[in-house]
PDB file with one MODEL, atoms N, CA, C and O in Angstrom:
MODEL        1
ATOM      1  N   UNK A   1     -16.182 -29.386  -2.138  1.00  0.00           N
ATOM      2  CA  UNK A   1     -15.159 -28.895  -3.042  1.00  0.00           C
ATOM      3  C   UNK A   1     -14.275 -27.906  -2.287  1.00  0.00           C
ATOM      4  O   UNK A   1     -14.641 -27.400  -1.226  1.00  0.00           O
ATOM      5  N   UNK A   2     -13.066 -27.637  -2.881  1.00  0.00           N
ATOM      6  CA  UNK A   2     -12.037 -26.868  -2.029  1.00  0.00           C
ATOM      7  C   UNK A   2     -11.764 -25.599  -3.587  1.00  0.00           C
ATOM      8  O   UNK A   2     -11.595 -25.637  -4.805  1.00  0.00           O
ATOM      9  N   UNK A   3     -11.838 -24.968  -2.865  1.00  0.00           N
ATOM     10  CA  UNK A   3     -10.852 -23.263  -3.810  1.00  0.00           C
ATOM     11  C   UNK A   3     -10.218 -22.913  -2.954  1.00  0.00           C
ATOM     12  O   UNK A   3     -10.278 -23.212  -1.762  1.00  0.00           O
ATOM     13  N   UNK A   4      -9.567 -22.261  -3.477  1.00  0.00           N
ATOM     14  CA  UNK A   4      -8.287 -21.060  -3.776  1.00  0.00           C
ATOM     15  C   UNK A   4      -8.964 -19.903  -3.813  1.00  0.00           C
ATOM     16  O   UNK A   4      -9.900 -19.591  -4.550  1.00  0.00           O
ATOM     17  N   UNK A   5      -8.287 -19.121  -2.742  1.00  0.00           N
ATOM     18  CA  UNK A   5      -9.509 -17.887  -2.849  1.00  0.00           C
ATOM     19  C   UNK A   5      -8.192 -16.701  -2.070  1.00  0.00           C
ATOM     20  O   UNK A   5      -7.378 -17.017  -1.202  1.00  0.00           O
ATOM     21  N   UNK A   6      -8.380 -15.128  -2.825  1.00  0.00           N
ATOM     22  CA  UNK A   6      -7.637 -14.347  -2.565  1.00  0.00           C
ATOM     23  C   UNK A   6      -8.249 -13.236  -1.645  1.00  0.00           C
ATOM     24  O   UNK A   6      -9.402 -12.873  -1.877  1.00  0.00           O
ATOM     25  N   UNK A   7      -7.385 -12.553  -0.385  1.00  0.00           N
ATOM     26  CA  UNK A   7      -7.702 -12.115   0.435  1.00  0.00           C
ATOM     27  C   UNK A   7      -7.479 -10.466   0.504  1.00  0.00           C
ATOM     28  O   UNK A   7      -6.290 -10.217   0.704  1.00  0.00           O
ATOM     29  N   UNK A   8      -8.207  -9.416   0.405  1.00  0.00           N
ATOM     30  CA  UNK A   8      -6.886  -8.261   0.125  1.00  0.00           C
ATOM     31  C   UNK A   8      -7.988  -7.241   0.665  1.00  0.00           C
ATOM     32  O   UNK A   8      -9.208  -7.382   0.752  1.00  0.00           O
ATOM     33  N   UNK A   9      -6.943  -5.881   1.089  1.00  0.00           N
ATOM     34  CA  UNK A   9      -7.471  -4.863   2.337  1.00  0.00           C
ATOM     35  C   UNK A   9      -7.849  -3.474   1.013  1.00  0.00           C
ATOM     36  O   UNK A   9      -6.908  -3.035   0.351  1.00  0.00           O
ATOM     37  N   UNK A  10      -8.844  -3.100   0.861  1.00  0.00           N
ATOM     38  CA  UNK A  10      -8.928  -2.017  -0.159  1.00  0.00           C
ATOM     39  C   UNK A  10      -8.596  -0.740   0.186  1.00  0.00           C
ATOM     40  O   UNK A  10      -7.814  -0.572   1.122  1.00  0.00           O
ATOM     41  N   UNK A  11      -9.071   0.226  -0.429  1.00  0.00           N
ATOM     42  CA  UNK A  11      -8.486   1.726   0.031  1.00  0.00           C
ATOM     43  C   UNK A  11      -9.188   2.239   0.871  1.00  0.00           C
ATOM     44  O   UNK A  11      -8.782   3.126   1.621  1.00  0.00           O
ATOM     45  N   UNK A  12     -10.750   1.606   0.890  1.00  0.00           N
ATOM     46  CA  UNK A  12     -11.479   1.883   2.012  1.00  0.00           C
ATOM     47  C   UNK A  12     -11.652   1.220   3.545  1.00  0.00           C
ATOM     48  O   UNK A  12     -12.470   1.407   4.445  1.00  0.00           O
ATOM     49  N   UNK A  13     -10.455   0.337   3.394  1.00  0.00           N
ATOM     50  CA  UNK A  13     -10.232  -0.534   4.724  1.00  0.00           C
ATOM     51  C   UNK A  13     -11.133  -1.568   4.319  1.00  0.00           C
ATOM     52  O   UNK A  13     -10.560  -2.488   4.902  1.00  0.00           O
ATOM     53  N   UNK A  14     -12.144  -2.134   3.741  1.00  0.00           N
ATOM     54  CA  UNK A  14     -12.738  -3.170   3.600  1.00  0.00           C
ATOM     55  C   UNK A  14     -11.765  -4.627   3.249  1.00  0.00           C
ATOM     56  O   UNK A  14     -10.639  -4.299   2.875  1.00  0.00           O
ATOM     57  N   UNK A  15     -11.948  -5.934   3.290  1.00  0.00           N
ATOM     58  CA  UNK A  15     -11.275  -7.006   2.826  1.00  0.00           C
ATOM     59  C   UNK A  15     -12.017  -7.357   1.666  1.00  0.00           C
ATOM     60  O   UNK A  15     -13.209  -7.663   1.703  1.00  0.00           O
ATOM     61  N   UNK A  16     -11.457  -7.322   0.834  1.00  0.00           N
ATOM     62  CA  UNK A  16     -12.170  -8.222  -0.900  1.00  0.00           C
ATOM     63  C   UNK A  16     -11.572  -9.485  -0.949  1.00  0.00           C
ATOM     64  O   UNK A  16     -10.371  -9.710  -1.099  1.00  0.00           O
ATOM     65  N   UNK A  17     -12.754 -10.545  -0.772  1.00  0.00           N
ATOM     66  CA  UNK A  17     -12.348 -11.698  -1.502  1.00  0.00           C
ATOM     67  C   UNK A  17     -12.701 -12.436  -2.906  1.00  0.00           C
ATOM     68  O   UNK A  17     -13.861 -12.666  -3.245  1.00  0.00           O
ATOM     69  N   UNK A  18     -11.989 -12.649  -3.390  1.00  0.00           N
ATOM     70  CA  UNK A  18     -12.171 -13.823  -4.617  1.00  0.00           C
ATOM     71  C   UNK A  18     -11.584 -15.232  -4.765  1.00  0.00           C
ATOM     72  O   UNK A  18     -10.552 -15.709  -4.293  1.00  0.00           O
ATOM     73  N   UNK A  19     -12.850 -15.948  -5.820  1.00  0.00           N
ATOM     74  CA  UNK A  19     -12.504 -17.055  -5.643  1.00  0.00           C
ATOM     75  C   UNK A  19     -11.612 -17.072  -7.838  1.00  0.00           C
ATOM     76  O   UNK A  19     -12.138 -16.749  -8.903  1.00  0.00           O
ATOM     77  N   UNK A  20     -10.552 -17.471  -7.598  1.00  0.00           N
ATOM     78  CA  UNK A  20     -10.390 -17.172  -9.139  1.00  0.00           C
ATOM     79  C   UNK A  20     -10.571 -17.961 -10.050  1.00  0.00           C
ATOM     80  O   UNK A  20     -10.496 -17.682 -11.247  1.00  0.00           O
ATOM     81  N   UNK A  21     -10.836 -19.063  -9.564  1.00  0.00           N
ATOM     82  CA  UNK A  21     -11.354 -20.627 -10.036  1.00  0.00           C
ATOM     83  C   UNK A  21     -12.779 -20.179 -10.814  1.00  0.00           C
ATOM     84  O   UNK A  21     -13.341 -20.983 -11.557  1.00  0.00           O
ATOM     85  N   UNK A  22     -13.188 -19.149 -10.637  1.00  0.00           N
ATOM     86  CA  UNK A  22     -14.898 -18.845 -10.802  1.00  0.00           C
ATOM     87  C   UNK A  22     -15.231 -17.408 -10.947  1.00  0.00           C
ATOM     88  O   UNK A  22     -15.534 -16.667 -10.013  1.00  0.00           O
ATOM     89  N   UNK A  23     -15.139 -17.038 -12.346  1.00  0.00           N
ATOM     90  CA  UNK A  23     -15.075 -16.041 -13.241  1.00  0.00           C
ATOM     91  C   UNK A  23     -16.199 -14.990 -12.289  1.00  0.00           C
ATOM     92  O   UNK A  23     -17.356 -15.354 -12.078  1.00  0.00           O
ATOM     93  N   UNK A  24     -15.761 -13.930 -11.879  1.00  0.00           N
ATOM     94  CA  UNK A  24     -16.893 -12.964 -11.154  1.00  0.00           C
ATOM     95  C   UNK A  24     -17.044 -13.628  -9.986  1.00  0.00           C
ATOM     96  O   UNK A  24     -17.900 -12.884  -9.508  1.00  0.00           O
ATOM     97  N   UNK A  25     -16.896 -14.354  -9.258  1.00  0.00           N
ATOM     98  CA  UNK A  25     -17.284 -14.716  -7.825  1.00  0.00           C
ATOM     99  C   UNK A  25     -16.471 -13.788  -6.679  1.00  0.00           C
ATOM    100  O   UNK A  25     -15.320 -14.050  -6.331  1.00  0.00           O
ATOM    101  N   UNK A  26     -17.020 -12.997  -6.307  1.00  0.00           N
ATOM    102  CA  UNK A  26     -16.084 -12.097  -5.489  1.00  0.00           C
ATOM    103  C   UNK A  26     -16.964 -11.487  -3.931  1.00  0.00           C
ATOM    104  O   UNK A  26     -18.097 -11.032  -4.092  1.00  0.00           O
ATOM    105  N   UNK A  27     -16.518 -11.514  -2.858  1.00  0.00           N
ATOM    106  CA  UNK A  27     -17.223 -10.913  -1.733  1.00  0.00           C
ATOM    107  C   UNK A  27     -16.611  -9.646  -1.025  1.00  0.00           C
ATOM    108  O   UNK A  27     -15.824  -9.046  -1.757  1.00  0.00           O
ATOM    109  N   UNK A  28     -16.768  -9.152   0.099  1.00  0.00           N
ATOM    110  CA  UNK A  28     -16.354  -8.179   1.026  1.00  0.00           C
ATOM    111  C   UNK A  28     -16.593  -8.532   2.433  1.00  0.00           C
ATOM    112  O   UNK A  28     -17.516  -9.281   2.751  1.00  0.00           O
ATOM    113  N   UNK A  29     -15.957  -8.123   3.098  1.00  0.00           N
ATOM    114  CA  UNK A  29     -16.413  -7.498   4.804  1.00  0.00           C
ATOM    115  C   UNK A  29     -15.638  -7.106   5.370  1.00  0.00           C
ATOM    116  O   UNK A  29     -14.439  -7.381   5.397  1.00  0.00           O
ATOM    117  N   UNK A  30     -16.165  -6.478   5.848  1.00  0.00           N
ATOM    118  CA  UNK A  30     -15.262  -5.576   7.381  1.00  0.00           C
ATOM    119  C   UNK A  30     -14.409  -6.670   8.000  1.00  0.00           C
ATOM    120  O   UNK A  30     -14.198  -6.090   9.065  1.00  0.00           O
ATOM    121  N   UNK A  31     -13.879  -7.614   8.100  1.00  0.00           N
ATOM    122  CA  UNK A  31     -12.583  -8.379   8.969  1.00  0.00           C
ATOM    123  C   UNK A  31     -12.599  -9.192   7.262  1.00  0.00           C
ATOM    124  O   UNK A  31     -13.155  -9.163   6.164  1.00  0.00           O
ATOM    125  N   UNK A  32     -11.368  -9.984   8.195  1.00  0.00           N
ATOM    126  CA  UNK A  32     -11.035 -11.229   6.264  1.00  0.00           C
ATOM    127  C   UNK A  32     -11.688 -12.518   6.943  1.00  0.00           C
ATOM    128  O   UNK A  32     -11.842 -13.573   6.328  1.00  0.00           O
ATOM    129  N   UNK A  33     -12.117 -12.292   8.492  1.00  0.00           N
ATOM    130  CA  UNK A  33     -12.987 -13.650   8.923  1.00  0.00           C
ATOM    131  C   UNK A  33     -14.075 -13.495   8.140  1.00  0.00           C
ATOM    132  O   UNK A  33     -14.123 -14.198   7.131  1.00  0.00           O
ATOM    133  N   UNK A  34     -15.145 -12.592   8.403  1.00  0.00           N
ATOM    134  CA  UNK A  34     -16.193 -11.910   8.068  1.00  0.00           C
ATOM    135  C   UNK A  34     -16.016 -12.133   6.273  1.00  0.00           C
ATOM    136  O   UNK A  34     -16.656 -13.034   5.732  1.00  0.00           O
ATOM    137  N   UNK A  35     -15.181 -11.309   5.530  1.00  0.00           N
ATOM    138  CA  UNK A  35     -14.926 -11.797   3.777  1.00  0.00           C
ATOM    139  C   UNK A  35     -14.867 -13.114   3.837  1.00  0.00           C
ATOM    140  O   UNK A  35     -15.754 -13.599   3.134  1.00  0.00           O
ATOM    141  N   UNK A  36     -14.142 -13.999   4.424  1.00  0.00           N
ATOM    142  CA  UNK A  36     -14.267 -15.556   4.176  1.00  0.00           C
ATOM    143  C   UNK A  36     -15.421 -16.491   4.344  1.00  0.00           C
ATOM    144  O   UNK A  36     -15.626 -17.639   3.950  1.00  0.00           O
ATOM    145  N   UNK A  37     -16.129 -15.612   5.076  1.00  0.00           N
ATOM    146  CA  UNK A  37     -17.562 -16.145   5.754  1.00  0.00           C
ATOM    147  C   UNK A  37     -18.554 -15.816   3.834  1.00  0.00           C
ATOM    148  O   UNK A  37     -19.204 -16.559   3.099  1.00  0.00           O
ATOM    149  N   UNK A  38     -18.189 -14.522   3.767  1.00  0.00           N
ATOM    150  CA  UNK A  38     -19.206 -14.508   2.522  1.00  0.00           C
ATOM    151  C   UNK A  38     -18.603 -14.992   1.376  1.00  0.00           C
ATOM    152  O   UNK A  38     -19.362 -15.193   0.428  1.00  0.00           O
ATOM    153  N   UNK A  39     -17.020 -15.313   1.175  1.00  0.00           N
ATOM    154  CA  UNK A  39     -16.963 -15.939  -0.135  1.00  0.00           C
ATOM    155  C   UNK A  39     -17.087 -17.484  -0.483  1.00  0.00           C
ATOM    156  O   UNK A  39     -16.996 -18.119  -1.534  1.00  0.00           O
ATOM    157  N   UNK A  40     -17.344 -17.836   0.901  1.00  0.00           N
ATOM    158  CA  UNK A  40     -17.951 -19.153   0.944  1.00  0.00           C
ATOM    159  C   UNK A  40     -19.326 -19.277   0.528  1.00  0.00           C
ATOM    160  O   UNK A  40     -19.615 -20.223  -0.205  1.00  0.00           O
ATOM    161  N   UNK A  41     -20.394 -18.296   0.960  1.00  0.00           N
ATOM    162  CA  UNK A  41     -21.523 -18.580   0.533  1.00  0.00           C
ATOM    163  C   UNK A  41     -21.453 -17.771  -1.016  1.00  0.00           C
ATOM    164  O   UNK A  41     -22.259 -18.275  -1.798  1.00  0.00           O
ATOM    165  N   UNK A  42     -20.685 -16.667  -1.587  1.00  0.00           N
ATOM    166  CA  UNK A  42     -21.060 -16.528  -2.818  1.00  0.00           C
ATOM    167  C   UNK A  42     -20.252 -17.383  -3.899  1.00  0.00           C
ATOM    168  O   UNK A  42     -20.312 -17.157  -5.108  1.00  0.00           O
ATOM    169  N   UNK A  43     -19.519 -18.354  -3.333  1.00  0.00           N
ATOM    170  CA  UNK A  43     -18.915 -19.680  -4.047  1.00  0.00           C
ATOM    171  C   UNK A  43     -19.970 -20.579  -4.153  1.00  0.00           C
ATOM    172  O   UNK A  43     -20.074 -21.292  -5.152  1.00  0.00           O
ATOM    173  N   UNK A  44     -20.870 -20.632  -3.112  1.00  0.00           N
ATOM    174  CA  UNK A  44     -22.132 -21.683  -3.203  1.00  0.00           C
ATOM    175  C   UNK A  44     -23.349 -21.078  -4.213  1.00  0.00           C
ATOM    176  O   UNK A  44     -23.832 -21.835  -5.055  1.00  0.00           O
ATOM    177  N   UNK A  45     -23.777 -19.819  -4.106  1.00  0.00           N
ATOM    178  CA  UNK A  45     -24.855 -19.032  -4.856  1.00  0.00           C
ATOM    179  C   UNK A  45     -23.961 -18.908  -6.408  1.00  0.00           C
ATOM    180  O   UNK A  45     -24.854 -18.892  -7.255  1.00  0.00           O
ATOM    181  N   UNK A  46     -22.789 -18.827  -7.027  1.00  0.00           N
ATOM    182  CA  UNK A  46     -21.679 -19.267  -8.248  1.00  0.00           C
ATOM    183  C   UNK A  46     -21.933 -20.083  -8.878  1.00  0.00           C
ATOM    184  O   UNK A  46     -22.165 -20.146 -10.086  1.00  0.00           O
ATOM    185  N   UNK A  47     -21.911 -20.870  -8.032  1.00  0.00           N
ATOM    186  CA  UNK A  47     -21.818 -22.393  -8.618  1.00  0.00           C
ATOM    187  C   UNK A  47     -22.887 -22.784  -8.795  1.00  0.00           C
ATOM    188  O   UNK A  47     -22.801 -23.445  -9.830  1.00  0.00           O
ATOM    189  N   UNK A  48     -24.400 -22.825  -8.270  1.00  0.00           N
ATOM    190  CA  UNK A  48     -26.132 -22.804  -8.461  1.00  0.00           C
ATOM    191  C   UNK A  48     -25.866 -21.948  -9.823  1.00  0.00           C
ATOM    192  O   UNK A  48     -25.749 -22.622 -10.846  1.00  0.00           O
ATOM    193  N   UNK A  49     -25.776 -20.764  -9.922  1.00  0.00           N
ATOM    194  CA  UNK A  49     -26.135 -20.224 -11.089  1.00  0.00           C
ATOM    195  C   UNK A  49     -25.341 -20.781 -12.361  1.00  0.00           C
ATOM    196  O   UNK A  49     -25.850 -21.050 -13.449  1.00  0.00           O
ATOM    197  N   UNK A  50     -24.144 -20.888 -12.051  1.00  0.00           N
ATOM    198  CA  UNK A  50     -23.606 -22.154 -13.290  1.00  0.00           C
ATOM    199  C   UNK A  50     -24.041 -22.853 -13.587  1.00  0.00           C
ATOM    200  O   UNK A  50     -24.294 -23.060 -14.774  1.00  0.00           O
ATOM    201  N   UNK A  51     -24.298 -23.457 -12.794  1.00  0.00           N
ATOM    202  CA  UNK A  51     -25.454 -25.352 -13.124  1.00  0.00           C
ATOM    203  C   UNK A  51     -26.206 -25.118 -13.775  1.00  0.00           C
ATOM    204  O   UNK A  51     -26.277 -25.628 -14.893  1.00  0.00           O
ATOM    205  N   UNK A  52     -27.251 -24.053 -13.214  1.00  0.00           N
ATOM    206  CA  UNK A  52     -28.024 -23.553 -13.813  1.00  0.00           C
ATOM    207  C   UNK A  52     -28.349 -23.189 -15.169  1.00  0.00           C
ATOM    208  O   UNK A  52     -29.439 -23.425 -15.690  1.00  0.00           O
ATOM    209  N   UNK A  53     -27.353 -22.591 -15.747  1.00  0.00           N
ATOM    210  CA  UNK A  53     -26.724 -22.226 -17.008  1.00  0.00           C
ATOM    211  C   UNK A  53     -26.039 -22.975 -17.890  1.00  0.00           C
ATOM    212  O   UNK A  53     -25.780 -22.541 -19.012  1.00  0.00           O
ATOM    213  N   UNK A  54     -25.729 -23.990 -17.545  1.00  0.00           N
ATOM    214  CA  UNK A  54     -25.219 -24.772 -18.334  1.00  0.00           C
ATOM    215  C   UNK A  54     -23.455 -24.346 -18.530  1.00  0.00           C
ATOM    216  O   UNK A  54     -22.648 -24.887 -19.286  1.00  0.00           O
ATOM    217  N   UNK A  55     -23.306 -23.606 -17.911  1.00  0.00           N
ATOM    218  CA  UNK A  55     -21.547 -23.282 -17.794  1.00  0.00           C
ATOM    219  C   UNK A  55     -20.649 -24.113 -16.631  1.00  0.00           C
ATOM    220  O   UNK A  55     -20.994 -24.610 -15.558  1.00  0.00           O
ATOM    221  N   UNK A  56     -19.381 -24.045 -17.298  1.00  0.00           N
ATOM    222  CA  UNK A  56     -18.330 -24.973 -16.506  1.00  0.00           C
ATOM    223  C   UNK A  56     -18.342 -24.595 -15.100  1.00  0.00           C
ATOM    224  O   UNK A  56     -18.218 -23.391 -14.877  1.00  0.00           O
ATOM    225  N   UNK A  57     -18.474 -25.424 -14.050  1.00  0.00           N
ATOM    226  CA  UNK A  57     -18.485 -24.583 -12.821  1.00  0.00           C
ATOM    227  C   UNK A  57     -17.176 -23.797 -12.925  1.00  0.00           C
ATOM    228  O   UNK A  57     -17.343 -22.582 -13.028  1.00  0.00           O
ATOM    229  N   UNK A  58     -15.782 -24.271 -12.921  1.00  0.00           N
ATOM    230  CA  UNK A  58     -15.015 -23.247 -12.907  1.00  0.00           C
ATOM    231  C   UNK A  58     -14.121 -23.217 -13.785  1.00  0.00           C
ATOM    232  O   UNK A  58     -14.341 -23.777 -14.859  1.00  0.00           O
ATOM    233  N   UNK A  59     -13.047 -22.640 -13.580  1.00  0.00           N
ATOM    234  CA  UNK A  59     -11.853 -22.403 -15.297  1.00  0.00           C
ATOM    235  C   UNK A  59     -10.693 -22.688 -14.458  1.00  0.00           C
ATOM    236  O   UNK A  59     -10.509 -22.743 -13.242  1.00  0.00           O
ATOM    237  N   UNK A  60      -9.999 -22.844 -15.456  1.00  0.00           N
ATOM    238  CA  UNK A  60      -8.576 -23.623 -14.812  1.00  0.00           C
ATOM    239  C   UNK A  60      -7.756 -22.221 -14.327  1.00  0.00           C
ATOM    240  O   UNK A  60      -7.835 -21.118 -14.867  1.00  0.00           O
ATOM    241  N   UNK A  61      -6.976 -22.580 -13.191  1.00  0.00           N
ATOM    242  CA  UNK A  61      -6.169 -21.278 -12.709  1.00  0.00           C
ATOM    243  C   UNK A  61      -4.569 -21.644 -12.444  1.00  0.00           C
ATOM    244  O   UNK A  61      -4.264 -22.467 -11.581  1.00  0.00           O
ATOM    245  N   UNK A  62      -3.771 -21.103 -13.093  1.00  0.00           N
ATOM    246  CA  UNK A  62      -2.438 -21.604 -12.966  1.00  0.00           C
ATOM    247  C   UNK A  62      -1.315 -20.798 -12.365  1.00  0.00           C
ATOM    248  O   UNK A  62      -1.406 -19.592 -12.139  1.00  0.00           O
ATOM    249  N   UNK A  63      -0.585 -21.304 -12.196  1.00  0.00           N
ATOM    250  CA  UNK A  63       0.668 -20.230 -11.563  1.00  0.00           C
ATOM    251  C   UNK A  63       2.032 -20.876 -12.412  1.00  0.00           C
ATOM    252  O   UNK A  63       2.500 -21.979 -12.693  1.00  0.00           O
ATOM    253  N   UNK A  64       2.426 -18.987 -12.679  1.00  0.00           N
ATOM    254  CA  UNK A  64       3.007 -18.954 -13.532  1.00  0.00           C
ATOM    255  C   UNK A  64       4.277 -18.387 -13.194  1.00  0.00           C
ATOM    256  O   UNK A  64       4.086 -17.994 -12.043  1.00  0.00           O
ATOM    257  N   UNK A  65       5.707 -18.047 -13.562  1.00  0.00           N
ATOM    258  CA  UNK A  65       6.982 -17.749 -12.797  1.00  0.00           C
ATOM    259  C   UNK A  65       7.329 -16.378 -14.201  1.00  0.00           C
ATOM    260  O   UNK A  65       7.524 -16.598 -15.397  1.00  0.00           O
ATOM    261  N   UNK A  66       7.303 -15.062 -13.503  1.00  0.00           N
ATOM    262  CA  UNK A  66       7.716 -14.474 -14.332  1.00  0.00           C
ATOM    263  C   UNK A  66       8.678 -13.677 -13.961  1.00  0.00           C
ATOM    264  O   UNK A  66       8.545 -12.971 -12.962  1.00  0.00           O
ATOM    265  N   UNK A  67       9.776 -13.667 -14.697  1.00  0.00           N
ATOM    266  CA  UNK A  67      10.869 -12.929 -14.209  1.00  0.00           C
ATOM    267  C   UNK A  67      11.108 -11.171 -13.984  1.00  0.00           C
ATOM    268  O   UNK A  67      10.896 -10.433 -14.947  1.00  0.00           O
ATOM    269  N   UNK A  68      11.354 -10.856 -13.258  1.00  0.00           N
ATOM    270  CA  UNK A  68      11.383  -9.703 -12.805  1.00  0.00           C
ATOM    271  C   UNK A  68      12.600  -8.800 -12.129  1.00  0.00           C
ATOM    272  O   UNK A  68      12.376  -7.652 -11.746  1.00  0.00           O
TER     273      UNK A  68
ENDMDL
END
């Protein structure tokens, strides 16, 4: 499977990633190689506990144009 996943530098210099396809799935690390490395595996440990649960693996995510 393929996501969409967001990359961003916090106030403490760390990288936060999320996947937004997948309500709470979110990682960290020190480089955005390193964050991409773990939001791959907490996209895999996400999606086990969904199954698990009987919930949709993920929710629809759209892009939207808002004027500004």
């Amino acid at each position: 499977m393929k996501f969409l996943v967001t990359i961003f530098q916090d106030e403490d210099g760390m990288f936060v990633a999320e996947c937004p396809s997948i309500p709470g799935c979110i990682s960290q690390g020190r480089t955005e190689e390193e964050a991409e490395r773990n939001i791959r595996e907490a996209i895999k440990v996400c999606l086990e506990v969904r199954a698990e649960r009987g919930m949709p693996l993920t929710v629809n995510v759209r892009q939207v144009e808002v004027a500004v």
